[in-house]
PQR file of N, CA, C, O and H, with PARSE charges and radii, in Angstrom:
ATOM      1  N   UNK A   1     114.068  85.507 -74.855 -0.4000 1.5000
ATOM      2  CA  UNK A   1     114.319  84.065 -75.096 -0.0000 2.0000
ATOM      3  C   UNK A   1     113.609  83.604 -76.379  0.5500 1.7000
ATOM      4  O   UNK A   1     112.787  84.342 -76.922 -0.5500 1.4000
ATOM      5  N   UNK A   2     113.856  82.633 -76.773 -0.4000 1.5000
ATOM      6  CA  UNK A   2     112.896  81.853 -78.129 -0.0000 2.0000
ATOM      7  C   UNK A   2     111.441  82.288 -77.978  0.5500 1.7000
ATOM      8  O   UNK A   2     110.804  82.587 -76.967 -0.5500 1.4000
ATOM      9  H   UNK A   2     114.524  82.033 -76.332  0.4000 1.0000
ATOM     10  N   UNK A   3     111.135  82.246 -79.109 -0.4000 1.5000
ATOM     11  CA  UNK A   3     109.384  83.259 -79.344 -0.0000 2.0000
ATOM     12  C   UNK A   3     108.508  82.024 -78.420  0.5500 1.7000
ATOM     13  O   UNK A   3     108.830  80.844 -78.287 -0.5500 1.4000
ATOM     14  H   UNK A   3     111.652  82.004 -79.930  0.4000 1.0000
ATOM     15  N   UNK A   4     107.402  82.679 -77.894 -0.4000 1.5000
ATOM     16  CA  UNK A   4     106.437  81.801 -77.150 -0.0000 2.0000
ATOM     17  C   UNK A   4     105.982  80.666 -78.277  0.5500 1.7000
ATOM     18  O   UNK A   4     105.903  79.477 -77.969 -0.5500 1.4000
ATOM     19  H   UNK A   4     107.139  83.637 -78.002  0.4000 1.0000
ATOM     20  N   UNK A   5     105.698  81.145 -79.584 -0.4000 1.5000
ATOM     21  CA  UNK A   5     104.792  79.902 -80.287 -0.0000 2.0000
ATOM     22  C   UNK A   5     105.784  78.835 -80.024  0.5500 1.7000
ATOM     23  O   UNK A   5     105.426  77.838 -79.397 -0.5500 1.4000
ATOM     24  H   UNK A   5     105.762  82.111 -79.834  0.4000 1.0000
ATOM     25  N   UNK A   6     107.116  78.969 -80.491 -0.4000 1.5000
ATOM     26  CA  UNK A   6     108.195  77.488 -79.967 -0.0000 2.0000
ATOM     27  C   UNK A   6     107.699  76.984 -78.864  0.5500 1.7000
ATOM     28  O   UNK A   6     107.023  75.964 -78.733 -0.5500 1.4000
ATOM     29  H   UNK A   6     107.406  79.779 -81.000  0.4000 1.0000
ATOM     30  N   UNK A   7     108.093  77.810 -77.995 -0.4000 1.5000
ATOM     31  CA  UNK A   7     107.783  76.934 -76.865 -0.0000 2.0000
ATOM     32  C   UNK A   7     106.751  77.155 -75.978  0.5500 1.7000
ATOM     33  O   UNK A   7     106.577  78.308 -75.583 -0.5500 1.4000
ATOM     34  H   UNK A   7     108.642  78.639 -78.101  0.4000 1.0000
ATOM     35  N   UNK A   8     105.841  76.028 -75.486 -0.4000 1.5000
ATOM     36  CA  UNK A   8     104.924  76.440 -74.860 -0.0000 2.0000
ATOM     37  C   UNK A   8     105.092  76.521 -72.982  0.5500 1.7000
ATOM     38  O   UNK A   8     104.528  77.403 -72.334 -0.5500 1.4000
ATOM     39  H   UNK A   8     105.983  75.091 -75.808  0.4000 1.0000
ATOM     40  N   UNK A   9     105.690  75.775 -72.541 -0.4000 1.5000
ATOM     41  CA  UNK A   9     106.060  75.798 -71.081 -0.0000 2.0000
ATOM     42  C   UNK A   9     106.411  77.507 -70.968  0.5500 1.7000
ATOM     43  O   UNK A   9     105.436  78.040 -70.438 -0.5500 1.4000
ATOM     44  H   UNK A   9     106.148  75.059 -73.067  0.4000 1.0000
ATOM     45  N   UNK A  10     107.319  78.371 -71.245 -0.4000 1.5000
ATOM     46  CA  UNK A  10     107.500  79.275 -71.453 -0.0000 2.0000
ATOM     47  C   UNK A  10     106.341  80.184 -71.957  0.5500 1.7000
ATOM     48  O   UNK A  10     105.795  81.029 -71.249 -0.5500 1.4000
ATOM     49  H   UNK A  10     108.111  77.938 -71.675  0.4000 1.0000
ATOM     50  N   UNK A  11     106.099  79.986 -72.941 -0.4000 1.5000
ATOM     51  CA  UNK A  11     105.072  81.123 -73.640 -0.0000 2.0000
ATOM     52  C   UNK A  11     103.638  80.826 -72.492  0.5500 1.7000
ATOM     53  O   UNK A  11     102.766  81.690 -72.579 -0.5500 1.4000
ATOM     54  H   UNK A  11     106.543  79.299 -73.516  0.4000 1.0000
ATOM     55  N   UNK A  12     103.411  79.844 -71.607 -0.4000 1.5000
ATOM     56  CA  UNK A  12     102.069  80.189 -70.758 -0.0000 2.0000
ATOM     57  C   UNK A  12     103.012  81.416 -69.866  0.5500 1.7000
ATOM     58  O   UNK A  12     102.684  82.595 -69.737 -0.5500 1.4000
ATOM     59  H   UNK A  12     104.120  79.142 -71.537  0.4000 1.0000
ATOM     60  N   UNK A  13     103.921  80.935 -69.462 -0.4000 1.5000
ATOM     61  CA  UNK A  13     104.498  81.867 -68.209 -0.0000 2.0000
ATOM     62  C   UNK A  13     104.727  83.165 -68.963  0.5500 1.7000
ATOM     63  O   UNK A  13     104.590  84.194 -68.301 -0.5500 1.4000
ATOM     64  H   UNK A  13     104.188  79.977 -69.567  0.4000 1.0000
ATOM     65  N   UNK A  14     105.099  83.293 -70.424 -0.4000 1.5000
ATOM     66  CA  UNK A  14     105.931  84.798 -70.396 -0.0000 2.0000
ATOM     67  C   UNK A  14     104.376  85.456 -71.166  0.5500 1.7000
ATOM     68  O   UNK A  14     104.025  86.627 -71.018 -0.5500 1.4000
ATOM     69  H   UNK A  14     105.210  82.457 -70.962  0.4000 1.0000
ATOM     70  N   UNK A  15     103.816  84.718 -71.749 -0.4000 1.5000
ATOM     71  CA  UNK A  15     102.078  85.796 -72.187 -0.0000 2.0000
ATOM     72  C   UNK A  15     101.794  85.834 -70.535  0.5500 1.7000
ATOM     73  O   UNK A  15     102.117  86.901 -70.012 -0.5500 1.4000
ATOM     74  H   UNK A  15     104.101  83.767 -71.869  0.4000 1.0000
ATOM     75  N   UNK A  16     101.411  85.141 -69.927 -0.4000 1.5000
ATOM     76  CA  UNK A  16     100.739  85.524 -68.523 -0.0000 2.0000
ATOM     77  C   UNK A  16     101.378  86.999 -68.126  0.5500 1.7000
ATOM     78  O   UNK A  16     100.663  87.901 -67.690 -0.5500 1.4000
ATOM     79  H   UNK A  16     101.148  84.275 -70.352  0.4000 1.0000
ATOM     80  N   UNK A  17     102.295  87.092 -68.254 -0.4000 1.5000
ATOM     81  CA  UNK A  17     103.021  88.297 -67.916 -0.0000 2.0000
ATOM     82  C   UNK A  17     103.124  89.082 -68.760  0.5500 1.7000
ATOM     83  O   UNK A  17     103.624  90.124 -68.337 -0.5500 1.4000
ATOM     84  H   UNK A  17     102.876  86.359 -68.608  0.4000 1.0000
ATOM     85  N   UNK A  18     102.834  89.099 -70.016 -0.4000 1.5000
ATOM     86  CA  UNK A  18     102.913  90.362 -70.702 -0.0000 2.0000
ATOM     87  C   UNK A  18     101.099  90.748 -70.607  0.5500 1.7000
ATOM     88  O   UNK A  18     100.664  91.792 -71.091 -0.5500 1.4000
ATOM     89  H   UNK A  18     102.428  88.253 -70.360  0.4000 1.0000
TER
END
């Protein structure tokens, strides 16, 4: 999906998981 720095709602959930 769109890189985490865009978006942050996303980028906590998808770094938590990587």
């Amino acid at each position: 999906m769109a890189d985490p720095k865009k978006r942050t709602s996303i980028s906590k959930k998808r770094i938590r998981k990587n």
